[in-house]
SERO-4910 file (N, C-alpha, C, O; in steps of 0.05 Angstrom, whole numbers):
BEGIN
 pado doro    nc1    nc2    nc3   cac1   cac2   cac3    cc1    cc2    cc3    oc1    oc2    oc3
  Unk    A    309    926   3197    287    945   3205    283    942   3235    287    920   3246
  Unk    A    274    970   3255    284    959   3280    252    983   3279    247   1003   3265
  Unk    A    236    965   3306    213    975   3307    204    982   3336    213    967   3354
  Unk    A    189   1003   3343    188   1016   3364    157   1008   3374    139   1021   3366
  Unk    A    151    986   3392    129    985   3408    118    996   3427    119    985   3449
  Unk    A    105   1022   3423     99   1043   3448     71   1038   3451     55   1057   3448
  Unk    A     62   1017   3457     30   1004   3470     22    984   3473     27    966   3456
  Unk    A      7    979   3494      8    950   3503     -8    927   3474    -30    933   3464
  Unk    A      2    911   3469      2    887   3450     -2    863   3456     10    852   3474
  Unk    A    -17    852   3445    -27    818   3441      4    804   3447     22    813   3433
  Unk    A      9    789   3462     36    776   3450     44    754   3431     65    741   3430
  Unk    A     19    754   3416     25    740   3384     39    768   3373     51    762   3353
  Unk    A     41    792   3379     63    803   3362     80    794   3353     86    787   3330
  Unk    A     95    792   3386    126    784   3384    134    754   3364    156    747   3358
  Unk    A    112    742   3357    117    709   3346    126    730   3327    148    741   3325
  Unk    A     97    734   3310     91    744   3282    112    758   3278    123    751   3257
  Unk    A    123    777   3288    157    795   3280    177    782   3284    198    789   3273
  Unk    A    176    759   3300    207    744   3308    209    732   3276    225    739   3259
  Unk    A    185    712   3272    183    699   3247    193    718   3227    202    704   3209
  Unk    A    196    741   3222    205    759   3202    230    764   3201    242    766   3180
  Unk    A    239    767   3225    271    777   3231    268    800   3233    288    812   3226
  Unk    A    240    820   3243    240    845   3250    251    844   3278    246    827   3295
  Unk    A    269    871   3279    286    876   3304    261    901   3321    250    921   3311
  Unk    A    259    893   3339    241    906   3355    239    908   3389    242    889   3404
  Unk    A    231    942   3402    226    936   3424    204    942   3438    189    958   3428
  Unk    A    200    933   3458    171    933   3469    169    955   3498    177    947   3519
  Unk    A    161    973   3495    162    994   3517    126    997   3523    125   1020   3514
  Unk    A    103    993   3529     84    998   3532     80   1014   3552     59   1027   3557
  Unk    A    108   1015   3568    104   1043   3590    106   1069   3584     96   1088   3596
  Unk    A    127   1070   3558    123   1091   3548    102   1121   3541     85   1116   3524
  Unk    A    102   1147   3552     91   1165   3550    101   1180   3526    122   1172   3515
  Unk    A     88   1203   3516     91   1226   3492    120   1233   3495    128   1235   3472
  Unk    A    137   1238   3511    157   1250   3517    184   1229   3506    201   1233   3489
  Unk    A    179   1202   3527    184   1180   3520    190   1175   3489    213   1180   3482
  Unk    A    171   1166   3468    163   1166   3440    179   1187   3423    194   1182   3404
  Unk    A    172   1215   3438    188   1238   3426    221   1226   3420    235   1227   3400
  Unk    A    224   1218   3443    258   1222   3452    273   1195   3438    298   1194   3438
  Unk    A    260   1174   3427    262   1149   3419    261   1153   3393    281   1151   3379
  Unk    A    234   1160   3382    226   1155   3351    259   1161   3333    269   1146   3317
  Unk    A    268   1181   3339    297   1182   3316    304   1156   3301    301   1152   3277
  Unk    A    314   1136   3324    319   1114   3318    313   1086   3311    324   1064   3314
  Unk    A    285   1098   3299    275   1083   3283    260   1081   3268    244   1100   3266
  Unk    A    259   1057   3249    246   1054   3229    212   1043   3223    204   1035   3202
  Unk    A    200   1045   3242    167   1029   3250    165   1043   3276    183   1049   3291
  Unk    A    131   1047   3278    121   1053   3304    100   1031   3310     95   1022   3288
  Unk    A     85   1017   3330     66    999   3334     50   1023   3347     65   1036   3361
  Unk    A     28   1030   3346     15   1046   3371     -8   1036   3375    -11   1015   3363
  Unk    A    -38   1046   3396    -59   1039   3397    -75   1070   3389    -81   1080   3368
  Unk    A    -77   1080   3417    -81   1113   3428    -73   1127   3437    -86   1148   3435
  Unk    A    -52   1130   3451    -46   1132   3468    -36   1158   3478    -34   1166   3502
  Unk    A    -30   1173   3450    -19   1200   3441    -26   1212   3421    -30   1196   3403
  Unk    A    -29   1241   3416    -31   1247   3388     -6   1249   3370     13   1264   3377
  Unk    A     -5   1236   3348     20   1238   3329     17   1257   3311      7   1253   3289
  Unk    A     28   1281   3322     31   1305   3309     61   1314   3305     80   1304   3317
  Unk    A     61   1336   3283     88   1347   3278    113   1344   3297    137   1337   3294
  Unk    A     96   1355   3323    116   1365   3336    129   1337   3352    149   1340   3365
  Unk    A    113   1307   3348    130   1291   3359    144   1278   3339    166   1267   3340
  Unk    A    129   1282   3318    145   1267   3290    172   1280   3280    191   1267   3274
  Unk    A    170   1302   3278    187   1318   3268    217   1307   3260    227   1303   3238
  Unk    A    230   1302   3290    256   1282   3282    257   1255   3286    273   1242   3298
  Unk    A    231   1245   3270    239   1223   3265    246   1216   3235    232   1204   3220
  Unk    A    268   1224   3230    279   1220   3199    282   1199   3187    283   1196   3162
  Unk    A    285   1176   3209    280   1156   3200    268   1128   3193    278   1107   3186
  Unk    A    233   1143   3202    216   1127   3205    205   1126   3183    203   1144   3166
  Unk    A    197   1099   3182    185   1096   3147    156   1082   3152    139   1087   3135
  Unk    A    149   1065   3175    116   1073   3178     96   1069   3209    109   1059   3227
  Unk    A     79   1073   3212     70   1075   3236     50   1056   3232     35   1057   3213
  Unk    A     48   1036   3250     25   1013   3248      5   1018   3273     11   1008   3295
  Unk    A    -19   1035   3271    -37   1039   3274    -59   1009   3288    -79   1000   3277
  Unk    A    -47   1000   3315    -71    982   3321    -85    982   3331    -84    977   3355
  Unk    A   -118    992   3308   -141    999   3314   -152   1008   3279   -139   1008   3258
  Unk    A   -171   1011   3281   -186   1033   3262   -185   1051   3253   -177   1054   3230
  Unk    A   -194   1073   3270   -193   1101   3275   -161   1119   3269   -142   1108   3279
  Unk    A   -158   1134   3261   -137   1150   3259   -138   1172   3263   -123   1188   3252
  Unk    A   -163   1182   3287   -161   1213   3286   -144   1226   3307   -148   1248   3316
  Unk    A   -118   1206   3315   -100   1221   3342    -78   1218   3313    -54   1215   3319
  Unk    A    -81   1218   3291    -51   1212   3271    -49   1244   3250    -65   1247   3232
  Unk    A    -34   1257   3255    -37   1284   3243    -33   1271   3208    -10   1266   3200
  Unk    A    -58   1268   3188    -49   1256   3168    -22   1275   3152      1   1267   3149
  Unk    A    -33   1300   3144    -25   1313   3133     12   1320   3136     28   1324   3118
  Unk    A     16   1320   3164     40   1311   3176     48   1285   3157     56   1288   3134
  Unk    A     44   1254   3172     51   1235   3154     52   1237   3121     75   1235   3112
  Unk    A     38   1241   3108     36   1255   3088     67   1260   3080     84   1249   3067
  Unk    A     67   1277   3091     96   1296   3086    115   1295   3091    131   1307   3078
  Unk    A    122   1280   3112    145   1267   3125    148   1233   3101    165   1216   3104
  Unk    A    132   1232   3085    127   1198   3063    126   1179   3081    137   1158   3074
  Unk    A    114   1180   3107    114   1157   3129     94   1132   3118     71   1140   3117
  Unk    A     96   1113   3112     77   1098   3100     52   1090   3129     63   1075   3145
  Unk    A     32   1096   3135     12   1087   3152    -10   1066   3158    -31   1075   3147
  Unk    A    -15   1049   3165    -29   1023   3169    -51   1027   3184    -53   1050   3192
  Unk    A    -63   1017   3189    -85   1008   3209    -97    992   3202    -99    992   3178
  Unk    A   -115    969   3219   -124    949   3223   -152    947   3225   -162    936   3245
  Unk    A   -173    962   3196   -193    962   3206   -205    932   3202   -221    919   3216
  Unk    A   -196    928   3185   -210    893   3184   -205    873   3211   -218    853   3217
  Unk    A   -187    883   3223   -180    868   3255   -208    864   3268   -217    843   3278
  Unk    A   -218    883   3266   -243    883   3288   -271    889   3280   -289    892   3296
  Unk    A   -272    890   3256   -299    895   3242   -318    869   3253   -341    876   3253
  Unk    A   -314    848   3261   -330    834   3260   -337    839   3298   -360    837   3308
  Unk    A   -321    842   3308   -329    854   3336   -349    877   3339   -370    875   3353
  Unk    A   -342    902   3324   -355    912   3318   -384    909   3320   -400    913   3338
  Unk    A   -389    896   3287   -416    888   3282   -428    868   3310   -450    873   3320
  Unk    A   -415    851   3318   -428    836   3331   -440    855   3366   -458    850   3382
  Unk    A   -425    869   3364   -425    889   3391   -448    912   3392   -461    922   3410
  Unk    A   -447    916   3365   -474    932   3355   -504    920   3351   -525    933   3355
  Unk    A   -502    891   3343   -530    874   3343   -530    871   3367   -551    878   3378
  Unk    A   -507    860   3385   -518    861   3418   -535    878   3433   -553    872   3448
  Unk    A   -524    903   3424   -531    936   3450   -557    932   3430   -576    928   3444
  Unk    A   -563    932   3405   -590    938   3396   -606    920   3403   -629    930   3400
  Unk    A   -610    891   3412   -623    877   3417   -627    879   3450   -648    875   3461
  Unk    A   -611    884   3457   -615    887   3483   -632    917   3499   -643    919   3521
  Unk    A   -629    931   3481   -646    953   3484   -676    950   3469   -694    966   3475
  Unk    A   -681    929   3451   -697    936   3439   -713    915   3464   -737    922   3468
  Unk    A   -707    901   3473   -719    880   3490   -723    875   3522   -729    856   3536
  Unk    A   -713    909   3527   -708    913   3553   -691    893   3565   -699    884   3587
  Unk    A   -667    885   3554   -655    863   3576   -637    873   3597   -634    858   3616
  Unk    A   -624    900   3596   -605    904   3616   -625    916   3634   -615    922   3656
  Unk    A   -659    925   3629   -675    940   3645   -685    910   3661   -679    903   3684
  Unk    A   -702    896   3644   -707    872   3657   -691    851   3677   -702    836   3693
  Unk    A   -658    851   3671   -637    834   3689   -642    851   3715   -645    840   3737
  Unk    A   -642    873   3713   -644    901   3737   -662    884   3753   -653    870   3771
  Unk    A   -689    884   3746   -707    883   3759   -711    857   3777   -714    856   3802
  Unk    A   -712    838   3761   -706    808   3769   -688    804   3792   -690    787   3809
  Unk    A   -672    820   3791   -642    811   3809   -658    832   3836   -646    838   3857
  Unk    A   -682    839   3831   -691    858   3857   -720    851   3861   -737    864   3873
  Unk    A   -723    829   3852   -743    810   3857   -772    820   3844   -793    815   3855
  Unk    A   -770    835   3821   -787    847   3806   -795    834   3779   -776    831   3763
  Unk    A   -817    828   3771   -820    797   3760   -841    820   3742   -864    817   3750
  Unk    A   -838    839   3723   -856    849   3702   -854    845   3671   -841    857   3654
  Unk    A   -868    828   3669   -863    823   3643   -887    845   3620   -884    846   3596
  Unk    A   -905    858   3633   -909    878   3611   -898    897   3612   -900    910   3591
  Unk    A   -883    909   3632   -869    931   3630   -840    933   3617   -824    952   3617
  Unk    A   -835    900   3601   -813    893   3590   -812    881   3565   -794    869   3553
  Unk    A   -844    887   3558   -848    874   3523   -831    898   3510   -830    922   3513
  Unk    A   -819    880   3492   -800    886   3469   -802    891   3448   -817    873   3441
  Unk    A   -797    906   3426   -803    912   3401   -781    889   3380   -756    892   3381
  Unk    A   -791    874   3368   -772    868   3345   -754    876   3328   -762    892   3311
  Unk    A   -731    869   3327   -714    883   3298   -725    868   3269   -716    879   3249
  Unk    A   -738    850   3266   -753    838   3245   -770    866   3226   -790    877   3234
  Unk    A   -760    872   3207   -770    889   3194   -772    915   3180   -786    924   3162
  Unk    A   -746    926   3200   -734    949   3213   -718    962   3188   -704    950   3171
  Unk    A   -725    989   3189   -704    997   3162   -685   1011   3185   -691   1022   3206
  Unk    A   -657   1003   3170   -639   1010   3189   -613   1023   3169   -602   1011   3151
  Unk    A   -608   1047   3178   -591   1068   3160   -562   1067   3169   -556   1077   3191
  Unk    A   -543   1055   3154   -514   1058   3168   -503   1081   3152   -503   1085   3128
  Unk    A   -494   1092   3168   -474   1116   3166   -450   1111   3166   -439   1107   3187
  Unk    A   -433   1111   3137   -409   1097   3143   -408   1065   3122   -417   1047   3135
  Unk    A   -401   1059   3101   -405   1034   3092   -369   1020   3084   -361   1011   3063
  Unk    A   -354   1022   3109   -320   1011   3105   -321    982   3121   -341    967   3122
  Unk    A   -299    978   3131   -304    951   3146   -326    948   3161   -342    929   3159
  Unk    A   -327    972   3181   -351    963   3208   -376    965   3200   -396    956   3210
  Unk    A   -374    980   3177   -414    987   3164   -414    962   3153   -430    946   3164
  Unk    A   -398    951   3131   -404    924   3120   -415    899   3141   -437    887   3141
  Unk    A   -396    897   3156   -399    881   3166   -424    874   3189   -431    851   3195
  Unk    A   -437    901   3200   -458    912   3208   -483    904   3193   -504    894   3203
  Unk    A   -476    911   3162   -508    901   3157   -501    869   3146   -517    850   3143
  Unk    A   -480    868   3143   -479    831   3132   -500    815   3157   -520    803   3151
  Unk    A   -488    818   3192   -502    809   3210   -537    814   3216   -552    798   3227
  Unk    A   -544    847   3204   -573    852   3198   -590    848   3183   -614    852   3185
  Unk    A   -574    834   3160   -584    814   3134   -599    798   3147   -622    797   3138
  Unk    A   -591    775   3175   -611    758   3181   -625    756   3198   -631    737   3211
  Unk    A   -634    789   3200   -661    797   3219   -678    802   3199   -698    807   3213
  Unk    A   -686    805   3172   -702    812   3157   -704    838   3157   -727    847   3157
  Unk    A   -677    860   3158   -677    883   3163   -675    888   3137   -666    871   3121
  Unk    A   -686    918   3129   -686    931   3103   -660    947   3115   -664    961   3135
  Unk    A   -629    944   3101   -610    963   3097   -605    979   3086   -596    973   3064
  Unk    A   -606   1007   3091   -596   1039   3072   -563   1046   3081   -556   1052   3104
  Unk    A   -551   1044   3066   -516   1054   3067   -519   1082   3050   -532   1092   3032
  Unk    A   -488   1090   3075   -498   1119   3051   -456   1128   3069   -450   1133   3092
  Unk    A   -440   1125   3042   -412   1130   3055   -413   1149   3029   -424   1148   3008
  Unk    A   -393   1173   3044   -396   1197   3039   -364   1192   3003   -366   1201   2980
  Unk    A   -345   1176   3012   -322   1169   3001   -334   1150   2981   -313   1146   2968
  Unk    A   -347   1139   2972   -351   1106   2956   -364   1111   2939   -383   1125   2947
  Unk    A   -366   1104   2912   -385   1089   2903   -390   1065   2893   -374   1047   2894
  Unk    A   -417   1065   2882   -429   1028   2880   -411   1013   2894   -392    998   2888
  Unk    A   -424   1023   2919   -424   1001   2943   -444    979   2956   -442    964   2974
  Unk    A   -467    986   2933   -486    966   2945   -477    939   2944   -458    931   2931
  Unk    A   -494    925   2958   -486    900   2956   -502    878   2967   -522    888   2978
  Unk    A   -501    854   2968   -524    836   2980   -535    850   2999   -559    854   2997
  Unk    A   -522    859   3020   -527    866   3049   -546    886   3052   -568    882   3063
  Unk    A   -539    917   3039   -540    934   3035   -552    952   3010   -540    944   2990
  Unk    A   -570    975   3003   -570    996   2987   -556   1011   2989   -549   1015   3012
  Unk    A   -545   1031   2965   -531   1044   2965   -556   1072   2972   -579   1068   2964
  Unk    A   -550   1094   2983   -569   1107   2994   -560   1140   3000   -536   1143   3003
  Unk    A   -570   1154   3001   -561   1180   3010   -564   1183   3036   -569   1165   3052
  Unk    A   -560   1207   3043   -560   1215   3075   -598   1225   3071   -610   1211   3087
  Unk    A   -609   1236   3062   -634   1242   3063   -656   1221   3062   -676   1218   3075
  Unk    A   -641   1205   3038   -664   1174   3050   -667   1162   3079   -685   1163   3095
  Unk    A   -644   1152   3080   -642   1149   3105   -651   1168   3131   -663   1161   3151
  Unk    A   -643   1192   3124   -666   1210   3149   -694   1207   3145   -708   1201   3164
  Unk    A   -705   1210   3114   -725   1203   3112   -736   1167   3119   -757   1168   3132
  Unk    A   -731   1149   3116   -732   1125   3111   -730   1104   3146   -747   1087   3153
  Unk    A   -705   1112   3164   -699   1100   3175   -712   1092   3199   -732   1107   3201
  Unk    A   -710   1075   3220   -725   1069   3248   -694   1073   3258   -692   1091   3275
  Unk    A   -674   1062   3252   -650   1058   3267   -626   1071   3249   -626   1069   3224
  Unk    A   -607   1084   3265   -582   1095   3251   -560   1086   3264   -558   1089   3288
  Unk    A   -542   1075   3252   -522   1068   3253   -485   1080   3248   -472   1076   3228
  Unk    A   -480   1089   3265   -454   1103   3259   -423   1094   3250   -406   1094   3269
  Unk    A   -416   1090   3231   -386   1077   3237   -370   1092   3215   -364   1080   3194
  Unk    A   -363   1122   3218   -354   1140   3205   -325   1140   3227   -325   1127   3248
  Unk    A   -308   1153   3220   -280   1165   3230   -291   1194   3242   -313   1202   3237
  Unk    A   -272   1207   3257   -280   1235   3265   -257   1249   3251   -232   1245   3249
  Unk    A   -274   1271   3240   -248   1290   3220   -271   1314   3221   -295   1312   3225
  Unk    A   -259   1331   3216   -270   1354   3219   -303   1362   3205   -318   1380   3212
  Unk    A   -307   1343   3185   -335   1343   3168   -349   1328   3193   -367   1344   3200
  Unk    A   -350   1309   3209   -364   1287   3222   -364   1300   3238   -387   1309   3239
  Unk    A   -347   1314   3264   -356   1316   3285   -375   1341   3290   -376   1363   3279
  Unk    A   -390   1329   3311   -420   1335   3318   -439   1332   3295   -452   1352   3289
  Unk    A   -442   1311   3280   -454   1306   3250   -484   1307   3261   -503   1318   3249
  Unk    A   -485   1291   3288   -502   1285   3295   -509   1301   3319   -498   1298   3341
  Unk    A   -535   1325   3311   -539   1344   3326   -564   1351   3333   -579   1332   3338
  Unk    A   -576   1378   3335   -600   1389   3338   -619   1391   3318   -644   1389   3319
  Unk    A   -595   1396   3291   -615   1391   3269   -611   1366   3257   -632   1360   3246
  Unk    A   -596   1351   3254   -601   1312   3242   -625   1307   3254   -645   1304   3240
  Unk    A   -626   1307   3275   -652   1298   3294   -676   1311   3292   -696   1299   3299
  Unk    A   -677   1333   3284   -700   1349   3279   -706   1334   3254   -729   1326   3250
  Unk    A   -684   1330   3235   -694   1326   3205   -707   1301   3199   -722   1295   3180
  Unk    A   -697   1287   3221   -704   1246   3216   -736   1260   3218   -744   1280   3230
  Unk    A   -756   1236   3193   -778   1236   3197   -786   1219   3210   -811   1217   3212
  Unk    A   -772   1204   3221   -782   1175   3243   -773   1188   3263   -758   1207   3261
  Unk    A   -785   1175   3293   -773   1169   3311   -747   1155   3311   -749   1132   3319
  Unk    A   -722   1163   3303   -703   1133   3309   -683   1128   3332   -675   1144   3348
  Unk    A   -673   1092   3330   -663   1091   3350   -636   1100   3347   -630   1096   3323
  Unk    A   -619   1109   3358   -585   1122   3350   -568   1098   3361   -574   1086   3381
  Unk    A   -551   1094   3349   -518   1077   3356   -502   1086   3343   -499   1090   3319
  Unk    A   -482   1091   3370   -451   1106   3359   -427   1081   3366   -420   1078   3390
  Unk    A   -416   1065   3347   -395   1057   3352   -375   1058   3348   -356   1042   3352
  Unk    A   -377   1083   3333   -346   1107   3318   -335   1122   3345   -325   1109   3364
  Unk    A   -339   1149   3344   -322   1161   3363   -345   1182   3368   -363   1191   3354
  Unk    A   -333   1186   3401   -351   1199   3419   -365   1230   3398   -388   1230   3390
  Unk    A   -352   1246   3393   -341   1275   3388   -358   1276   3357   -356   1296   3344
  Unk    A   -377   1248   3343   -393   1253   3322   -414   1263   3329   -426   1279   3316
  Unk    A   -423   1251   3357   -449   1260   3371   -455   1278   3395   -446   1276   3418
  Unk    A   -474   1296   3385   -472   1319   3413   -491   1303   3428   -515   1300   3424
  Unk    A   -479   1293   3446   -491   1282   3473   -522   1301   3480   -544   1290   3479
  Unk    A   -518   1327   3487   -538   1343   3505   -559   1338   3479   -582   1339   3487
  Unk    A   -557   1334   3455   -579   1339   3434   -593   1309   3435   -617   1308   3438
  Unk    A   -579   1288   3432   -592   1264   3447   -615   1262   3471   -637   1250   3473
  Unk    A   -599   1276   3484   -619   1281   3512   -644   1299   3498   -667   1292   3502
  Unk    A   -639   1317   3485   -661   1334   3482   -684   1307   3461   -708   1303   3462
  Unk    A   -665   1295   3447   -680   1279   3428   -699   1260   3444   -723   1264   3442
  Unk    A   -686   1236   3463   -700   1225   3481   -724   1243   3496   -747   1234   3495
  Unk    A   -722   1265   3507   -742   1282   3523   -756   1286   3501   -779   1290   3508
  Unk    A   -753   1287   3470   -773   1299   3454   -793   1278   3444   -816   1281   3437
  Unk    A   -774   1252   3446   -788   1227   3430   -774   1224   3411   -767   1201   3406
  Unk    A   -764   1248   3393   -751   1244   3369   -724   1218   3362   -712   1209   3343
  Unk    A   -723   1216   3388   -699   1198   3391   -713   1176   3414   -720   1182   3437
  Unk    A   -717   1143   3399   -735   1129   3422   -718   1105   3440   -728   1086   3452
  Unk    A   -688   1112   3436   -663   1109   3451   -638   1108   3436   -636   1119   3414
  Unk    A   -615   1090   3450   -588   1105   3440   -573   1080   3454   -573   1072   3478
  Unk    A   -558   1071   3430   -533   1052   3446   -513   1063   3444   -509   1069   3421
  Unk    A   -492   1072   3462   -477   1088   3445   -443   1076   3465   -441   1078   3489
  Unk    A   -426   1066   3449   -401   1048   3460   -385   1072   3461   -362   1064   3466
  Unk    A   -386   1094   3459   -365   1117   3456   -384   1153   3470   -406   1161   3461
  Unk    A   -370   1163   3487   -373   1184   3498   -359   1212   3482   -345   1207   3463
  Unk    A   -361   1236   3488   -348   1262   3480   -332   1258   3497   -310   1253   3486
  Unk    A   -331   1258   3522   -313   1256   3534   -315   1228   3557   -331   1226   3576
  Unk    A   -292   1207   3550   -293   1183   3556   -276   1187   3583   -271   1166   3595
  Unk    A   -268   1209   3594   -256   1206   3624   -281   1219   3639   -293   1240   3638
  Unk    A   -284   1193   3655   -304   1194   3662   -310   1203   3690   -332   1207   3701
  Unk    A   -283   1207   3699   -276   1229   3729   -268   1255   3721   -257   1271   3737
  Unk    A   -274   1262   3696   -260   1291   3690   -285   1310   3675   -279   1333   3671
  Unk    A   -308   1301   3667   -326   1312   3660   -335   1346   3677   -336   1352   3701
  Unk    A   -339   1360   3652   -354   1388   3656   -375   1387   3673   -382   1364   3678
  Unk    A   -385   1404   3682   -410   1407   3697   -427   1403   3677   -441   1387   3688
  Unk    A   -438   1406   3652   -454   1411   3638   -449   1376   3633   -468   1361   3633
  Unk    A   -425   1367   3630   -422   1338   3618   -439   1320   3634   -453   1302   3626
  Unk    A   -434   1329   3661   -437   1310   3687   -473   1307   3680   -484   1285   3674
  Unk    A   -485   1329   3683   -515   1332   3675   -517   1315   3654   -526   1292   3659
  Unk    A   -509   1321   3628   -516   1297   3612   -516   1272   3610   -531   1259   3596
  Unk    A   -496   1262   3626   -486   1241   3633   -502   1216   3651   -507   1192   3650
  Unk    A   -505   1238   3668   -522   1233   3690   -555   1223   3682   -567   1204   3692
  Unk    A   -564   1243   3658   -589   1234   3651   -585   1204   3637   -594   1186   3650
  Unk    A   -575   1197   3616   -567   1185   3597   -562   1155   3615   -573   1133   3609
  Unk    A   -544   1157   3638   -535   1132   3654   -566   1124   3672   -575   1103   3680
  Unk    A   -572   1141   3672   -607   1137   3696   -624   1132   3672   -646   1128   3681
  Unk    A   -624   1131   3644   -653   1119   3624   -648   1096   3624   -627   1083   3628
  Unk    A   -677   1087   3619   -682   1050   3617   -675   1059   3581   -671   1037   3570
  Unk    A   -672   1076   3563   -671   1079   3532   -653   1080   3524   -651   1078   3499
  Unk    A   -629   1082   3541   -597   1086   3532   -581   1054   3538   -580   1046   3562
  Unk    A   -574   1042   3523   -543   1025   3535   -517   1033   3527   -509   1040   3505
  Unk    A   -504   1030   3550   -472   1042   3554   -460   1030   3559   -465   1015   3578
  Unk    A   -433   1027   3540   -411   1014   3547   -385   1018   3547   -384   1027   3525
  Unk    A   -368   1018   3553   -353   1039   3557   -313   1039   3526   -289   1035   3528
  Unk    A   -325   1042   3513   -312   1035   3485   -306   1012   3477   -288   1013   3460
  Unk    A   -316    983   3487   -309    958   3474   -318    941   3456   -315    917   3454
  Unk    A   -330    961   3439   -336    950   3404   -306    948   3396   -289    965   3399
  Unk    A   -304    926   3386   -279    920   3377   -263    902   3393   -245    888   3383
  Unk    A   -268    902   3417   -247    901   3437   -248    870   3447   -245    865   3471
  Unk    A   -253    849   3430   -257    823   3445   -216    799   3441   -194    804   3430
  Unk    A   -222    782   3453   -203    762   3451   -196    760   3429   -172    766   3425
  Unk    A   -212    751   3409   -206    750   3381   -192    768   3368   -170    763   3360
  Unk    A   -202    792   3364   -187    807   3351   -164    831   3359   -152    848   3345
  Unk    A   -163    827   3384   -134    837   3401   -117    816   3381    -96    823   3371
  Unk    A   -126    798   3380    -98    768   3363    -95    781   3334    -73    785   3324
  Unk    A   -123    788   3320   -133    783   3297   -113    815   3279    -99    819   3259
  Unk    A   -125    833   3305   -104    859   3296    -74    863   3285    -67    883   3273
  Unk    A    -63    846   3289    -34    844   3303    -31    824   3270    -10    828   3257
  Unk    A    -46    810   3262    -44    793   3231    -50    811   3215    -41    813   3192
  Unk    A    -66    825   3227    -73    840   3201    -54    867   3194    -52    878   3172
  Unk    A    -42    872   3217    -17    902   3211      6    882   3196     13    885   3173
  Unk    A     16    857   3215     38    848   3203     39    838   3170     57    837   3153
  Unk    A     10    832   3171      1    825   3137     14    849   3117     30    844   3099
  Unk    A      3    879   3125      9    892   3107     29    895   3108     38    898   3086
  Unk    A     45    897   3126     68    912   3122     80    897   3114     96    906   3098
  Unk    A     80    856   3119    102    847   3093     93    849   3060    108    850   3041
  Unk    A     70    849   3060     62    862   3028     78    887   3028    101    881   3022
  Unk    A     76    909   3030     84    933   3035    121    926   3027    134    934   3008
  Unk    A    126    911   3047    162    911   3050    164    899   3018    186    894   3008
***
């Protein structure tokens, strides 16, 4: 089996495949064109993001039998393509679920406690401590959207704030579980202080979260996106924050994450959102720690020797 590495990789790869006797090469410089002109001759892809894998690059690859996906998300992977071509497909959401979760209790605590507003101030010799009292997560009904690796693992860590958990995954049932209720989408609008996102983007999800979700929540709640930019319409956020309806927003993922290439209309939004003490921003590294750059790379090679 001879495997095509077109993205940059942990280099516990290379152990974990040597140990196999997988034949493999490592090109992370590789571009779309690149990939196109290669894939023929072989049997495995490694990728991150880097491109969309659609027909038109798959097409002659006749002799690929699967694409290892390292990350979560699959919405740059044309399924329906794979599908049809019998490409067997991987991804690594268990790699990083616990990054995830832990990246999500961060931005919410830190918003809820003014800490990235309060470090501001301090470091400018501004010493307010009422203008920096904090609200507790002790108590909090908190609605995840989404109940797969990153929702699980999300409320396993909100279990020991004394948070009341509502799950509500559109694919599952009896999913409740210690952590979590199993829940609809309306409880949760009805029910929640905090929403939680960790859905995929496919054509049902994006812009899920809009003019009317926000209208419909009967709480004020707080929003976190640590799925993908393109679930949430940014400008309706803004309208949410200006209305109250929304009483901030952590959000690790943008609509559009090039952040020198933004619309005029983007830039405006953007602009508001980066200037609130109610928003924290980061710029997509849920997921993204030491650990599970390693952790990813066990978890593709896992399946695919089950798989083989």
């Amino acid at each position: 089996m001879k495997i095509l590495i077109a993205d940059s990789m942990h280099p516990s790869l290379f152990n974990m495949l040597d140990e196999r006797g997988w034949e493999y090469d490592y090109h992370p410089e590789f571009r779309r064109e690149d990939i196109k002109a290669a894939l023929p001759g072989y049997e495995g892809l490694f990728i991150r993001s880097k491109t969309f894998l659609d027909e038109e690059l798959l097409i002659n690859a006749e002799r690929l039998r699967f694409i290892a996906r390292a990350g979560a998300g699959l919405d740059l992977i044309d399924l329906d393509v794979v599908k049809r071509m019998h490409i067997t497909l991987f991804h690594a959401g268990k790699g990083n679920r616990d990054a995830v979760a832990e990246q999500a209790l961060g931005m919410l605590l830190a918003l809820f406690n003014n800490i990235l507003k309060a470090d501001r101030e301090v470091r400018r010799g501004i010493w307010d401590r009422e203008g920096n009292r904090g609200i507790e997560l002790m108590n909090k009904t908190v609605g995840i959207i989404g109940y797969g690796n990153n929702g699980s693992a999300t409320a396993k860590r909100l279990s020991g704030f004394g948070c009341e958990v509502l799950a509500y995954d559109k694919y599952r049932d009896n999913y409740g579980d210690d952590f979590a209720t199993e829940s609809t989408m309306e409880e949760i609008m009805a029910k929640a202080d905090v929403i939680s996102l960790h859905i995929p983007l496919t054509n049902v999800t994006r812009y899920l979260i809009n003019d009317d979700f926000i209208a419909g929540c009967a709480k004020p709640i707080y929003l976190l996106n640590l799925s993908r930019g393109e679930i949430v319409k940014l400008d309706a956020v803004v309208k949410g924050l200006e209305s109250g309806k929304i009483r901030g927003a952590c959000l690790d993922v943008l609509e559009n994450e090039k952040i020198g290439k933004l619309t005029e209309e983007q830039k405006r939004t953007f602009d508001y959102l980066k200037n609130s003490d109610k928003v924290v921003l980061t710029p997509h590294i849920g997921g993204w720690t030491h650990e599970s750059y390693v952790r990813i790379n066990e978890v593709l090679v896992q399946q695919i020797s089950e798989w083989l």
